[in-house]
C-alpha positions in Angstrom: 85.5 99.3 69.2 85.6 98.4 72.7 85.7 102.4 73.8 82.9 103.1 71.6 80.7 100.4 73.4 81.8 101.6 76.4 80.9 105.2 75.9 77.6 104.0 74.8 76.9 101.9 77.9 77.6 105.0 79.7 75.5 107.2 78.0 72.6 104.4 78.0 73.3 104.7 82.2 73.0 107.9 82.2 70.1 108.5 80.1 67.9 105.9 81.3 64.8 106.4 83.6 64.8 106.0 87.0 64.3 102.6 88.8 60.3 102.4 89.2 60.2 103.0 92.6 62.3 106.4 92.3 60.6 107.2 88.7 57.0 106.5 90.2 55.5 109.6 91.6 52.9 109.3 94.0 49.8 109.9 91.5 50.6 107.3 89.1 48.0 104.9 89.3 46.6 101.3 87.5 43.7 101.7 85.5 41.5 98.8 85.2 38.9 98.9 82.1 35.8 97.1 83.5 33.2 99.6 80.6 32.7 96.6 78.0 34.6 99.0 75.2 38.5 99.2 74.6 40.0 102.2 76.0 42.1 104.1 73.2 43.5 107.2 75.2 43.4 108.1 79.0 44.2 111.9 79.8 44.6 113.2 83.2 44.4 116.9 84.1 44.3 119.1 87.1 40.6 119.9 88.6 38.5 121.7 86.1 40.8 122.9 84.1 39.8 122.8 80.6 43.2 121.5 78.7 43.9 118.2 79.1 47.0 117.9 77.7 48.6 114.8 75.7 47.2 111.0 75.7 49.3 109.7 78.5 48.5 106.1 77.0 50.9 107.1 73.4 49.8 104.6 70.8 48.8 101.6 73.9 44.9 100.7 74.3 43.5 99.3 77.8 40.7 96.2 76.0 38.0 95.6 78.3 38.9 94.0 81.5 42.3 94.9 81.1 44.6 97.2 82.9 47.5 99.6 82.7 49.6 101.3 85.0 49.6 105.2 84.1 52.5 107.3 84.9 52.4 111.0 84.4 54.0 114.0 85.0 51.7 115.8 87.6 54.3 119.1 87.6 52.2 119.5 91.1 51.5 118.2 94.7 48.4 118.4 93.5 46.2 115.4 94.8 43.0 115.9 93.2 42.6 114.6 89.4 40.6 114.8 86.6 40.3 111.6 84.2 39.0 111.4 80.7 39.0 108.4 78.6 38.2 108.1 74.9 36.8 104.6 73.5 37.8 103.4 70.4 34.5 104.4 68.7 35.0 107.9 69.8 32.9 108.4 72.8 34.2 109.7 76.1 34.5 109.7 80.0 35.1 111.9 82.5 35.7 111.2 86.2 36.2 114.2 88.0 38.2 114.7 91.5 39.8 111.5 91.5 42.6 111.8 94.8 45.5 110.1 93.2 47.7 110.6 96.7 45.5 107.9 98.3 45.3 105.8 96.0 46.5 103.1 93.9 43.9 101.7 91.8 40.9 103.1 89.5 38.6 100.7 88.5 36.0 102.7 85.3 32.8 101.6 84.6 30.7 103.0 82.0 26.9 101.9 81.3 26.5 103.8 77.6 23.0 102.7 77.5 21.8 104.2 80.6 25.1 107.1 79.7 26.2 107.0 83.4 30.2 106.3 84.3 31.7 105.8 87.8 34.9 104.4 89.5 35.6 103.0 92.3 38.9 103.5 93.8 41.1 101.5 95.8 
């Protein structure tokens, strides 16, 4: 019993994810929802490119004036994002050319009467 515990701490050491700092890369950024509507996927994709790949949020939601720390797999050095969230009615955002290298916070705003969006980046 003991050697099968063993084995299985090993393989849990080995399988694991990095420590944060190591397993962070250096576009992974906090999103702060500040657009009065819960957030229900976040998708981030090279500049203009038209797939946008999986929700990097899985089954998570971001409710207003809440935040979340998205980590992705940029594949790239690539510095220059796209972002595109979807509310939980449906509608959708996009912020386009968002520098992830510079940054570590993305604060969304979203005025759905008026149908203007922005950030502001820190």
């Amino acid at each position: 019993m003991l050697r099968i515990a063993f084995r299985l701490g090993l393989l849990a050491a080995f399988t694991s994810p990095l420590t944060p700092a190591l397993a962070q890369g250096k576009q992974d950024f906090e999103l702060v929802n500040r657009t009065g509507y819960q957030i229900d996927e976040v998708y981030v994709g090279p500049v203009n490119q038209s797939h946008w790949g999986e929700d990097v949020m899985g089954k998570d939601a971001i409710g207003d004036g809440e935040s979340a720390n998205i980590t992705f797999n940029g594949g790239s050095n690539a510095c220059k994002w796209d972002i595109r969230v979807v509310y939980n009615d449906g509608d959708e955002s996009e912020f386009r050319s968002v520098n992830l290298c510079s940054i570590s916070r993305v604060t969304l705003f979203w005025n759905r009467k008026a149908g203007e969006t922005h950030f502001v980046v820190e």
